[in-house]
C-alpha positions in Angstrom: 23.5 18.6 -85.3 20.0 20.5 -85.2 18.6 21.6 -82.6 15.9 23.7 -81.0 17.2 27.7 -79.9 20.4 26.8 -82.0 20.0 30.8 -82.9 19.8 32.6 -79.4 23.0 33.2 -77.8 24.1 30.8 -75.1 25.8 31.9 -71.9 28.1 30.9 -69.0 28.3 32.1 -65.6 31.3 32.3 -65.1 31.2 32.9 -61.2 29.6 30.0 -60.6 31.1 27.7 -63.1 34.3 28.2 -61.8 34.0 29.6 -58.3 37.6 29.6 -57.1 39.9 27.2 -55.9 38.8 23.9 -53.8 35.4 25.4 -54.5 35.9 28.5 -52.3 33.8 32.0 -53.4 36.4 34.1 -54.5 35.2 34.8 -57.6 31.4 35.7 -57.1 33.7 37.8 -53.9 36.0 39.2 -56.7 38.8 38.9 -55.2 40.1 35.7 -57.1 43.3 36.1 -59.1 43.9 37.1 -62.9 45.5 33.2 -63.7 42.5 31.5 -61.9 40.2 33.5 -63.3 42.2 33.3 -67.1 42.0 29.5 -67.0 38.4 29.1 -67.0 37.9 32.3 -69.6 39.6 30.3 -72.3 37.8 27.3 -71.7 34.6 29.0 -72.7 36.5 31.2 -75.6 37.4 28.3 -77.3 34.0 26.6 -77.3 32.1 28.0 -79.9 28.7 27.2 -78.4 29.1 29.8 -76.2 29.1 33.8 -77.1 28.3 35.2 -74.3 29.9 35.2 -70.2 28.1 36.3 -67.0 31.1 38.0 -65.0 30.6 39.6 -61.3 32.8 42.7 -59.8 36.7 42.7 -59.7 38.0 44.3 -57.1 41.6 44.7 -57.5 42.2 46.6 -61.0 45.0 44.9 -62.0 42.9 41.8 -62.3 40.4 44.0 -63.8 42.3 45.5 -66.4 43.7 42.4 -67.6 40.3 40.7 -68.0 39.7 43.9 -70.3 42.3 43.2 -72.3 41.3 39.6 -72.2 38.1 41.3 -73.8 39.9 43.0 -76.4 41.2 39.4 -78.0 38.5 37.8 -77.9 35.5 40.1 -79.5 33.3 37.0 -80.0 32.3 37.1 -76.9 29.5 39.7 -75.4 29.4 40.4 -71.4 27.2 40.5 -69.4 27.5 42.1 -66.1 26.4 40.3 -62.9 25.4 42.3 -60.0 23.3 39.2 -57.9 26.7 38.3 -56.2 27.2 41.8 -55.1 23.8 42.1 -53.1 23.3 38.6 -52.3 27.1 38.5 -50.3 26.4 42.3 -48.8 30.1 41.5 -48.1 30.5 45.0 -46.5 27.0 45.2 -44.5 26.8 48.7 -45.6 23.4 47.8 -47.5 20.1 47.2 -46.2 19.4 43.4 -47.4 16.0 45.2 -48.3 18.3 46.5 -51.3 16.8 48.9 -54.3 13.2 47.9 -52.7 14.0 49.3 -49.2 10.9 51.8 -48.2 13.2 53.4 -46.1 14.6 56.5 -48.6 18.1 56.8 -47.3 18.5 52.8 -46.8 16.9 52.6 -50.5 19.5 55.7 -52.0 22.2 53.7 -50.5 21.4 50.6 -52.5 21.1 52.1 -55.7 24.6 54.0 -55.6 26.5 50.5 -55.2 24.7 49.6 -57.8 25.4 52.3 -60.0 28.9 51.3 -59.6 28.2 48.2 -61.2 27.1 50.2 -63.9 30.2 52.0 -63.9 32.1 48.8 -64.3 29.8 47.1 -67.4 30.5 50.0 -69.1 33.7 50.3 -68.5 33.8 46.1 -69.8 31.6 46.7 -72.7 28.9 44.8 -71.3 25.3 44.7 -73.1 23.4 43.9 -69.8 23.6 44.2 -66.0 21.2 41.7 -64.2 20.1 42.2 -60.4 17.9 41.5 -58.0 15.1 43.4 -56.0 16.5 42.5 -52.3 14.9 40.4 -49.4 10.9 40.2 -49.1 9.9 42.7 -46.4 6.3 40.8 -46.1 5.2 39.1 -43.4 7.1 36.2 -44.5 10.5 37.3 -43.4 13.1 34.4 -43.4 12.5 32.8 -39.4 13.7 29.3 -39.8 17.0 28.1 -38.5 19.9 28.7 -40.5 18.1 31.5 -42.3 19.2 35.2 -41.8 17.7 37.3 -39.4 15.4 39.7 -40.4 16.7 43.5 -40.5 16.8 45.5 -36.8 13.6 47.8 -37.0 11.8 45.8 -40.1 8.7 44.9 -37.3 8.3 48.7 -37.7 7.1 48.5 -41.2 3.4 49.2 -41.9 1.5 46.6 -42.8 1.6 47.4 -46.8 5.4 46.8 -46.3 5.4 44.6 -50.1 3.4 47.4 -51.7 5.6 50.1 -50.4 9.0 47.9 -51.4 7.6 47.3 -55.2 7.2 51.1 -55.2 11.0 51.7 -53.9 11.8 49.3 -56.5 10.5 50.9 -59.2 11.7 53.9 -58.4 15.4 52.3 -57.9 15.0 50.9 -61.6 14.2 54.4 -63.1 17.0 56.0 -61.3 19.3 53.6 -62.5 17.9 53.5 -66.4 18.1 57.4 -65.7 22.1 56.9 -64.9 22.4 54.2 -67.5 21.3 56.1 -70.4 23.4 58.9 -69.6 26.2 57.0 -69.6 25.7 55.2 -73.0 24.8 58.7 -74.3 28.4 59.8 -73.3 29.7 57.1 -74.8 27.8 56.4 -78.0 26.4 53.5 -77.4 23.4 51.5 -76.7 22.1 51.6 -73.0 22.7 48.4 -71.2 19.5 45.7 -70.7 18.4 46.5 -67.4 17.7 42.4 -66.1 16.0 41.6 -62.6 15.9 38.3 -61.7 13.1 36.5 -60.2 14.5 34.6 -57.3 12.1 32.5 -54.8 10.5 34.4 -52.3 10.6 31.8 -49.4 12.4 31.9 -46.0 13.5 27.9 -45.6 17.0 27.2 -45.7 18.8 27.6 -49.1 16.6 30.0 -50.2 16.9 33.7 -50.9 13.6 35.2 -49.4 13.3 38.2 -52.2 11.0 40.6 -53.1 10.6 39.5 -56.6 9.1 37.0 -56.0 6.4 35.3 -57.9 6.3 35.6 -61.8 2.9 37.0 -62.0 4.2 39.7 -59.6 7.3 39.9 -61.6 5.1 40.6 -64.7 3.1 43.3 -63.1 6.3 45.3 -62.1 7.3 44.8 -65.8 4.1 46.2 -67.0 5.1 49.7 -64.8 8.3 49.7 -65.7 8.4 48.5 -69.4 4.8 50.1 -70.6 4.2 53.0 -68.2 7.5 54.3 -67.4 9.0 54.1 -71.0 12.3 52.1 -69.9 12.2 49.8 -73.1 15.6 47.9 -71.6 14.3 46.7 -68.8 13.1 43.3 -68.6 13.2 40.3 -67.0 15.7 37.0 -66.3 13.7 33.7 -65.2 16.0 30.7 -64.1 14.6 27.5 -64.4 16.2 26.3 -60.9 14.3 28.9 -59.5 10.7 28.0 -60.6 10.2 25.0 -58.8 11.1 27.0 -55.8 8.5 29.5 -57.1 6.2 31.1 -53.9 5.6 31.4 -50.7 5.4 27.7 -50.0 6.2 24.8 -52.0 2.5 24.1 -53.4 3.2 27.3 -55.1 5.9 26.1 -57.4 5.8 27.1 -61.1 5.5 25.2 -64.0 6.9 26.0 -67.9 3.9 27.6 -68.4 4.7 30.7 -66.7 7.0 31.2 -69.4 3.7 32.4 -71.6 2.8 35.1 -69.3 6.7 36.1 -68.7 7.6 36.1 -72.9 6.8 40.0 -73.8 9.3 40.6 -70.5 12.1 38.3 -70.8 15.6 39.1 -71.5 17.1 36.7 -69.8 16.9 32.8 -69.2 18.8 30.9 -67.0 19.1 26.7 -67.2 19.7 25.4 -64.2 18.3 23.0 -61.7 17.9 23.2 -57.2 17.0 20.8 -54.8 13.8 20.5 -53.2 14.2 17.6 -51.4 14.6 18.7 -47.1 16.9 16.6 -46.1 19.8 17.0 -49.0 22.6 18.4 -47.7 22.7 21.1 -50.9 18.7 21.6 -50.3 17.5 25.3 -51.9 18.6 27.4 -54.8 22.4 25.8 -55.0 22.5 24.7 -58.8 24.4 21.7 -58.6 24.8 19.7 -62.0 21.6 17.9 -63.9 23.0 14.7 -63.0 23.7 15.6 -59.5 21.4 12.8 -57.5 19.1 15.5 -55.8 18.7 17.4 -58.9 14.9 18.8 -59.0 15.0 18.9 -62.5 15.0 15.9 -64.8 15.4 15.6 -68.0 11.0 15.6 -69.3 11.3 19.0 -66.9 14.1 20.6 -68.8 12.8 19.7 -72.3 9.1 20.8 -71.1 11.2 24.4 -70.2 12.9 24.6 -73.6 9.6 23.5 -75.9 8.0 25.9 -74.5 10.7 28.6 -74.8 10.5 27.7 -78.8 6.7 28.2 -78.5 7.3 31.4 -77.2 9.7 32.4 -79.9 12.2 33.5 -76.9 15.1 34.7 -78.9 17.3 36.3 -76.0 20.3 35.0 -74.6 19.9 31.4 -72.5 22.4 31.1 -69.5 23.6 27.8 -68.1 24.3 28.6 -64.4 25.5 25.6 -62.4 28.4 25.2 -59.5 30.7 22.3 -59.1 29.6 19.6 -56.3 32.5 19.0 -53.9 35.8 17.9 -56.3 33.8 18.2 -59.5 35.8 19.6 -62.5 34.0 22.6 -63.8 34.9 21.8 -67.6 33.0 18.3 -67.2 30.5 20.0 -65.4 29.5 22.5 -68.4 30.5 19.9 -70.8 27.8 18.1 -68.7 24.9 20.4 -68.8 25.7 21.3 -72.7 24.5 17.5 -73.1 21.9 17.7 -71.1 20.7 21.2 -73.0 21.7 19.5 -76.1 19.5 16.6 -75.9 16.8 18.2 -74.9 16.8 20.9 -77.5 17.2 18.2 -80.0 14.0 16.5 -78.9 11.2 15.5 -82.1 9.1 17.4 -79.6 10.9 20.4 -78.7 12.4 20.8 -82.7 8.8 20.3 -83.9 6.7 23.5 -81.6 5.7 25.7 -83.6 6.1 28.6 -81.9 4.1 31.6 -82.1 3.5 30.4 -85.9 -0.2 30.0 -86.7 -1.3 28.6 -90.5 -4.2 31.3 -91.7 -6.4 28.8 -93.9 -8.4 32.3 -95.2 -5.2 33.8 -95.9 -4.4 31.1 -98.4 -8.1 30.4 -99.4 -10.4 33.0 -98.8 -14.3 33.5 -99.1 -14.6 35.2 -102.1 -12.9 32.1 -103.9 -14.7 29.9 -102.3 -17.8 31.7 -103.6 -16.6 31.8 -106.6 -16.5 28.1 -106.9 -20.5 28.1 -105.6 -21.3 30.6 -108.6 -19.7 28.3 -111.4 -21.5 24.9 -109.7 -24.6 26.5 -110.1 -24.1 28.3 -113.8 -21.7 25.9 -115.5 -20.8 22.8 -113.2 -21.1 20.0 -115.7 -19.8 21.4 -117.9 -17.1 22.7 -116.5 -16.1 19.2 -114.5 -16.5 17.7 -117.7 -14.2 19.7 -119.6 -11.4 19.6 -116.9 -11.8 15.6 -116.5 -11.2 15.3 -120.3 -8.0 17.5 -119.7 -6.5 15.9 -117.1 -3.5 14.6 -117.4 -3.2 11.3 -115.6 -0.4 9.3 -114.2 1.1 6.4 -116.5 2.5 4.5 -113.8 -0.1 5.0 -110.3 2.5 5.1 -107.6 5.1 6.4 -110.1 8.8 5.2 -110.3 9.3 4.4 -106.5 5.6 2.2 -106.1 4.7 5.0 -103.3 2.1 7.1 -102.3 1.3 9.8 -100.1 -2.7 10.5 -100.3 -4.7 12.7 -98.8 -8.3 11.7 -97.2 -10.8 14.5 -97.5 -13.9 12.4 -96.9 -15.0 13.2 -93.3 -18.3 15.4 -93.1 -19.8 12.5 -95.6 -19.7 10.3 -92.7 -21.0 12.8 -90.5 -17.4 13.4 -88.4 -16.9 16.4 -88.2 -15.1 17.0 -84.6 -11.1 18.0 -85.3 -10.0 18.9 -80.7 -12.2 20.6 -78.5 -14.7 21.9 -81.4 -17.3 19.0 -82.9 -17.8 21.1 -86.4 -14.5 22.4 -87.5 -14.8 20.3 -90.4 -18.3 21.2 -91.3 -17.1 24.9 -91.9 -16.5 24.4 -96.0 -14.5 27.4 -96.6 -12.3 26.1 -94.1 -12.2 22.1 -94.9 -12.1 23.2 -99.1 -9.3 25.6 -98.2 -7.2 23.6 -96.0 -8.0 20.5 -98.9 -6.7 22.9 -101.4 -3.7 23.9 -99.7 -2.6 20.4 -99.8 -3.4 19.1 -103.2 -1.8 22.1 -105.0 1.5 21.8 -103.6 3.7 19.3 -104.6 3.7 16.9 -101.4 0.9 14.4 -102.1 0.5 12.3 -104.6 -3.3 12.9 -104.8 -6.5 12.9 -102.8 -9.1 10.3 -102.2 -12.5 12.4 -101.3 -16.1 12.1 -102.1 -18.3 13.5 -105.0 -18.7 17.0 -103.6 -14.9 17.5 -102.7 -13.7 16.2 -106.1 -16.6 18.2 -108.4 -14.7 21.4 -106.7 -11.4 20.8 -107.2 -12.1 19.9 -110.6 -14.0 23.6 -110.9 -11.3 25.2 -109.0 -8.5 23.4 -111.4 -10.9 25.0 -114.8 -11.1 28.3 -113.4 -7.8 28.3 -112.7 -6.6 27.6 -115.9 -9.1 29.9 -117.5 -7.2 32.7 -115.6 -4.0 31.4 -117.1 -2.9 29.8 -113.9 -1.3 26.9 -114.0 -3.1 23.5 -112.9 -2.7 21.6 -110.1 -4.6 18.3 -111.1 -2.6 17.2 -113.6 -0.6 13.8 -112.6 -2.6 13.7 -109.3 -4.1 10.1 -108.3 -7.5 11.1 -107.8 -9.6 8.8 -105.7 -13.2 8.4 -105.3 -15.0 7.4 -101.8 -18.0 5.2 -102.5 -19.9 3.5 -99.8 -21.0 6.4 -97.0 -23.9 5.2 -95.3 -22.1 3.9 -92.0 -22.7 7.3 -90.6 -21.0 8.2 -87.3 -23.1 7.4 -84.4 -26.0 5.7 -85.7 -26.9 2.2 -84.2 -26.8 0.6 -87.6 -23.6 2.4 -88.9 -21.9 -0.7 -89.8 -24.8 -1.5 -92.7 -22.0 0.7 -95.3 -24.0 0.6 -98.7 -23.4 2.6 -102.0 -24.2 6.1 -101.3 -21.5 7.9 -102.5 -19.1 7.3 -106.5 -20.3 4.8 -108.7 -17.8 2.7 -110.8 -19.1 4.0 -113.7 -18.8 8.0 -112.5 -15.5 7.2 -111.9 -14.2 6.1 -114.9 -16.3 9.3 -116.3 -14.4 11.5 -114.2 -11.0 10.1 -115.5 -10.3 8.9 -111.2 -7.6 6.5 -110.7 -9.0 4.3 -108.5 -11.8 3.9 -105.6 -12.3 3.7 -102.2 -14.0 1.1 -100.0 -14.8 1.0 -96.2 -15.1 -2.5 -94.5 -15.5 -2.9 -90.8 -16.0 -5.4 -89.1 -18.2 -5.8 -85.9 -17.8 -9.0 -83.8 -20.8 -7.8 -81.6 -24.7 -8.1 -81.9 -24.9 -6.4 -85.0 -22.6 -8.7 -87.2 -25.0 -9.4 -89.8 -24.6 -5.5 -90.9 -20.9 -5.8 -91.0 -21.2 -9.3 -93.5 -24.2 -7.5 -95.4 -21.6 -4.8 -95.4 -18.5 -7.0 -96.7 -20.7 -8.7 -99.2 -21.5 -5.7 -100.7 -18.1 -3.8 -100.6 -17.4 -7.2 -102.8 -19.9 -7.1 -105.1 -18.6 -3.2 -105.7 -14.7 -4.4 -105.9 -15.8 -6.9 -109.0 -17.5 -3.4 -110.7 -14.3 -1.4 -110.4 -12.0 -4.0 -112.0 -14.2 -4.2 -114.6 -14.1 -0.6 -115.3 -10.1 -0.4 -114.6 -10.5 0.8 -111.4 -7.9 0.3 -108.5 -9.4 -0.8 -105.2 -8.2 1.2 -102.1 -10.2 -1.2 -99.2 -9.7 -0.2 -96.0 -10.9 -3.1 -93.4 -11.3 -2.2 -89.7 -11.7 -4.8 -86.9 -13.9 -1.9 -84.4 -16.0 -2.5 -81.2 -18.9 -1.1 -80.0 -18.6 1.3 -76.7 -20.8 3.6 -75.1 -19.4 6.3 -76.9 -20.1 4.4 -80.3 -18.0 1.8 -82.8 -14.0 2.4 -81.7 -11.3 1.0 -84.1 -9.4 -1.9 -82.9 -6.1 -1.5 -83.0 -4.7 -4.6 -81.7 -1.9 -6.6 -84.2 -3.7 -9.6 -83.7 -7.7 -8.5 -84.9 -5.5 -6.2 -87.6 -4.0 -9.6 -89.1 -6.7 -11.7 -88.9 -8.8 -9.0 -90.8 -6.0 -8.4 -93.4 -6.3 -12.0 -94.3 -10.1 -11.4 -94.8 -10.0 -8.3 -96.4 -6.7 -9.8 -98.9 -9.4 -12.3 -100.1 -12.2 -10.2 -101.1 -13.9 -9.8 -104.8 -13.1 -11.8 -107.5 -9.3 -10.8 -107.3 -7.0 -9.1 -105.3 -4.7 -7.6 -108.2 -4.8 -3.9 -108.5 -6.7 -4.2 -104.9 -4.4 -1.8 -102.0 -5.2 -2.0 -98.5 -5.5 1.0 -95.8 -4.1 -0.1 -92.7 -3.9 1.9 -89.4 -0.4 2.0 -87.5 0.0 -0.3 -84.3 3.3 -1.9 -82.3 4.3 -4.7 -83.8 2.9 -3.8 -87.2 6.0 -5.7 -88.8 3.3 -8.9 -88.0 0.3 -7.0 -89.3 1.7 -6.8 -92.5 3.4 -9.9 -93.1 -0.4 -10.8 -93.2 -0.6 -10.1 -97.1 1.5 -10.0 -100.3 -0.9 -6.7 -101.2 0.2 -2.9 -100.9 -0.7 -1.3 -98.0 -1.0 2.4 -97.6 -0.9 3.6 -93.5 -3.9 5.4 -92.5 -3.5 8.8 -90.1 -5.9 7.6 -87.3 -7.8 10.0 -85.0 -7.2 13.6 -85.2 -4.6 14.5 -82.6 -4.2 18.9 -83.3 -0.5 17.6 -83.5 1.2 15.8 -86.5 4.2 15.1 -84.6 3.0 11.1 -83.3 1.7 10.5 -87.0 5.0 11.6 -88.2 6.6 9.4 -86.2 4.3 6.4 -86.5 4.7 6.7 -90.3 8.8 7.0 -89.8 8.4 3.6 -88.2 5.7 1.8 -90.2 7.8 2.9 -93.8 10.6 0.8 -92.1 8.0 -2.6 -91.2 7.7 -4.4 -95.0 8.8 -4.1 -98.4 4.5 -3.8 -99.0 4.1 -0.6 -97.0 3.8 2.1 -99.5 3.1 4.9 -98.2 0.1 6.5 -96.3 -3.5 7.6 -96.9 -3.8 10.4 -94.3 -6.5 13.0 -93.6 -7.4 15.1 -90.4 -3.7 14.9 -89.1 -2.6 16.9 -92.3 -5.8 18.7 -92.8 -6.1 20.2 -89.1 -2.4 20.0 -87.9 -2.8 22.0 -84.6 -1.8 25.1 -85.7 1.0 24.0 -88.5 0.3 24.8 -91.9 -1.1 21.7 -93.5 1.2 21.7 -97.1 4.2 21.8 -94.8 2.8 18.6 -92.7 2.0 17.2 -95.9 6.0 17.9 -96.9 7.1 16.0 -94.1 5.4 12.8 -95.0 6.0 13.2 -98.3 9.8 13.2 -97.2 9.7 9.8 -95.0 7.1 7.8 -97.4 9.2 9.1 -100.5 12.6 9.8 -99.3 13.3 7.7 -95.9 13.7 11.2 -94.4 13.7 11.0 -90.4 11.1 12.7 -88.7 13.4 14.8 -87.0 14.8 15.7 -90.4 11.5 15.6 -92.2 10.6 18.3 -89.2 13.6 20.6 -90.0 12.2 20.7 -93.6 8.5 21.5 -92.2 9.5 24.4 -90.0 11.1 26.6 -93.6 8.3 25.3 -95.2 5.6 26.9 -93.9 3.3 29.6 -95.3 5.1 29.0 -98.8 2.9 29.8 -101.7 0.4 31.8 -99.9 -0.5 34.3 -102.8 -1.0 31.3 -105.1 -4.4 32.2 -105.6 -4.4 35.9 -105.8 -4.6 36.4 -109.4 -7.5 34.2 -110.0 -9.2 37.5 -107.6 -7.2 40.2 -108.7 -8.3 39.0 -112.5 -12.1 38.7 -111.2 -12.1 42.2 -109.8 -10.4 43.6 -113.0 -13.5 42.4 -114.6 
């Protein structure tokens, strides 16, 4: 099965997995026995998901040195070395619970030699990583409530900068223990171990473990130091879902997924997990039941928000599933449990599809000097040119080919004067940008053509001549190339439904060698009817010239409504049927005529409504292809007479996908019956393919 993070390592805590018999610490304590211990190892050894374990102190070195040995047989798995347990239990009291961030020098020495013997002990297991924590919050927020530990004899004492004095006996406990770290691996010949702190909560209510570190942001800022000032590249940082909505000094504070933006340059941990927030739960705080446990904080929309955003960030470290067995609760079902839970999430159409980091360059692929290069040769040789590459052209025998499907691409936006794509309301009047991104999809192989206006066509056809005056190959050749014709229904405008000839002729059209045209019908129930039937009459009138000139008819008839914020399409099954039965009857026939519908629910009704070839249309521009994807996954599957899709802004301006490998996934469900969470799979390798595909046409311009 695919799935999102399928690459990064996934880990077990062991400790917490399997704590010890009838539930009882004796693990995180170390002090459980070699068999116990043994029984749970092999689980996780034999289930390949997992290559990594989280392991705490052994105490008695028997155990130890069997676990070693353990080691030994089973080099698949990595360790990594968990010192939380250690300073969390303070089993010995011998510690300040202030820890590595104790102001106090000889408290803050004393804290750093334990954990040097944790150090000791992952290299003695070859662990690649030793997590740990900072130690309780000295602030002013010092645990207080009932049930909560009791604040340290002599902490009133503190100044009043007791947080800014702990993060600077933190830091200096992290480079004393890089400092010991790296000697270490330098004796031995190895790597240094990752030096991990985890972020805990920093609140005092019961449950809750009151540290120091504390608040991501906070978390970050100590990084920074560390990390980018101090040189210790192996620190970093591990963030644990459970822990986030217990993010804070008080609950209004709790962190969302998005912290994980701010966290990514840091992180070398992650932790799945979930608490439970809710007061009166008898397991209320950070104590990691199960996902299905009934007080679990984090549902299932949480846990795939956590891991989306993880792929966004490219996180590629190791991802820890930390939970603890509720009363009786077998730990094997348990992980078995929160596997699924991962598994589903990760396997998402949301979570597969994020992009990541991964950001399509339209100038990389198209840049300005070709673009000016197409200006020059309009202005010196246009007619010419277009005239000689139309003759040229090799056409399509058969229009939708051997299947009777089409993917098209719309690329006939600024004539109607729309030029918003998100948040900015002329992305698509940049040309460079909306001729580029065009481009990008008619030269590869996933559309079957483009259906644009005179302007768009006129420089494809240039670029396709100059192109093969280079002695590049073409990219025209067996395209369906479609014409838009009526354009005066501008965007906005009071009368925009009066939609006359502005645009193609019939005639041009079959001088250009197109395969067909392009008609807009809408129709307005309103006060201004009498546009939308001048409108329809006309569109008519212009369906009779096309047959006559061998022209197929691509009609696409809107039922829309007029709003404050203009004419809105209306996409309602029952005003799409009734207008498909209008639209169906137009001109003097309906043969060679296709019809350009828009997805809705219950389109299996909408196009029972004709006997003619409909081609889905890609609606409003959503920065995200994923809902077309699946729209199009759906409507493929609603009549034999859905053939495909005529799609535009949602390939052109995909977010920040790159729009061929958008265009591939569409091509794989209109074409193939791909899924759209395989079609997605496909899109991901796809990207940024063919990038240099224009590079001699320049290199050959600036030999000249």
């Amino acid at each position: 099965m695919s799935f999102a993070l399928s690459n990064n390592v996934k880990s077990i805590v062991q400790f917490m997995a399997w704590p010890g018999p009838g539930g009882e610490a004796t693990v995180s304590r170390g002090e459980a026995t070699w068999s116990y211990l043994q029984e749970g190892l092999e689980i996780i050894a034999g289930d390949s998901f997992f290559g990594a374990i989280e392991m705490t102190t052994i105490l008695d070195p028997a155990t130890e040195q069997a676990f070693r040995e353990w080691l030994t047989r089973h080099p698949r798995l990595s360790v990594i070395f968990s010192a939380q347990p250690i300073q969390l239990q303070n089993l010995e009291g011998l510690v300040s619970p202030f820890d590595i961030s104790d102001p106090d020098e000889v408290r803050r020495r004393e804290a750093v030699a334990r954990l040097k013997e944790a150090v000791d002990a992952a290299y003695r297991w070859g662990a690649t990583q030793l997590a740990f924590v900072s130690g309780r919050d000295v602030g002013p927020d010092r645990p207080s409530s009932p049930g909560s530990p009791a604040p340290v004899a002599g902490a009133a004492l503190l100044p009043p900068t007791t947080r800014e004095l702990a993060r600077g006996a933190l830091i200096r406990s992290i480079a004393e223990l890089a400092a010991y770290s790296r000697a270490r691996a330098q004796a031995e010949g190895r790597a240094p171990l990752l030096l991990t702190l985890e972020i805990f909560d920093r609140r005092s209510s019961p449950g809750c473990k009151c540290q120091l570190i504390g608040p991501a942001a906070e978390a970050v800022a100590l990084a920074r130091t560390v990390r980018d000032q101090l040189g210790i590249g192996e620190f970093g940082l591990l963030y644990d879902l459970s822990h986030m909505l217990l993010a804070g000094d008080h609950p209004s504070q709790a962190e969302t997924p998005e912290v994980l933006r701010l966290l990514a340059p840091y992180l070398n941990h992650v932790h799945l997990g979930t608490c439970v927030t809710d007061p009166g739960d008898p397991l209320v705080g950070d104590t990691h039941p199960g996902f299905d446990y009934p007080g679990s904080a984090v549902g299932d929309d949480l846990l795939c928000a956590f891991v989306r955003t993880l792929v966004e960030i490219d996180y590629r470290g190791p991802i820890g599933f930390e939970v603890k067995p509720v009363g009786s609760e077998d730990p094997a079902a348990l992980v078995a449990s929160t596997k699924a839970h991962f598994l589903a999430a990760a396997s998402r159409l949301e979570v597969r599809y994020a992009p990541g980091s991964y950001a399509f360059r339209s100038q990389r692929y198209f840049p300005l000097p070709l673009l000016n290069r197409i200006s020059e040769t309009r202005r010196e040789r246009g007619e010419r040119l277009v005239a000689e590459v139309a003759a040229a052209r090799r056409r399509r025998s058969a229009l939708a080919g051997t299947d009777g499907k089409l993917v098209i691409l719309a690329a006939d936006h600024p004539a109607r004067n729309v030029t918003r794509v998100g948040d900015d309301p002329l992305a698509m009047g940049d040309r460079l940008e909306y001729l580029g991104r065009t481009v990008r999809v008619v030269a590869s192989p996933w559309v079957d053509g483009v259906m644009a206006t005179p302007d768009i066509i006129e420089d494809l056809f240039l670029l396709e001549g100059l192109a093969r005056e280079a002695g590049l190959p073409g990219f025209l050749d067996e395209k369906v190339i479609i014409g838009s014709m009526n354009r005066t229904g501008l965007a906005g405008l009071d009368y925009e439904m009066d939609d006359r000839l502005s645009a193609f002729t019939a005639a041009r059209l079959a001088e250009l060698g197109c395969d067909g045209a392009k008609l807009l019908f809408r129709l307005d129930s309103g006060p201004f009817s009498r546009y939308s039937i001048q409108t329809m009459a006309h569109v008519s009138q212009v369906m009779n010239d096309c047959r006559h000139h061998g022209l197929p008819v691509f009609l696409e008839p809107l039922p829309v409504e007029r709003t404050e914020q203009g004419y809105r399409t209306v996409l309602d099954p029952a005003a799409l049927i009734r207008i498909v039965g209008i639209a169906s009857a137009m001109g003097e026939s309906s043969l060679g005529v296709w019809l350009k519908i828009p997805y809705v629910e219950g389109y299996a009704d909408v196009v029972r409504a004709t006997t003619l070839p409909i081609l889905m249309l890609g609606g409003e521009s959503r920065e995200n292809p994923l809902p077309t994807l699946v729209q199009f996954e759906r409507g493929m599957g609603a009549g034999a007479n859905v053939r495909g899709a005529l799609v535009g802004r949602n390939i052109l301006y995909p977010g920040r996908d790159d729009p061929a490998a958008v265009a591939l996934a569409v091509y794989r469900i209109v074409h193939q019956g791909y899924s759209t969470a395989r079609a997605i799979d496909e899109l991901r390798s796809y990207r940024d393919a063919d990038l240099d595909r224009w590079k001699p046409l320049l290199d050959r311009e600036v030999g000249n």
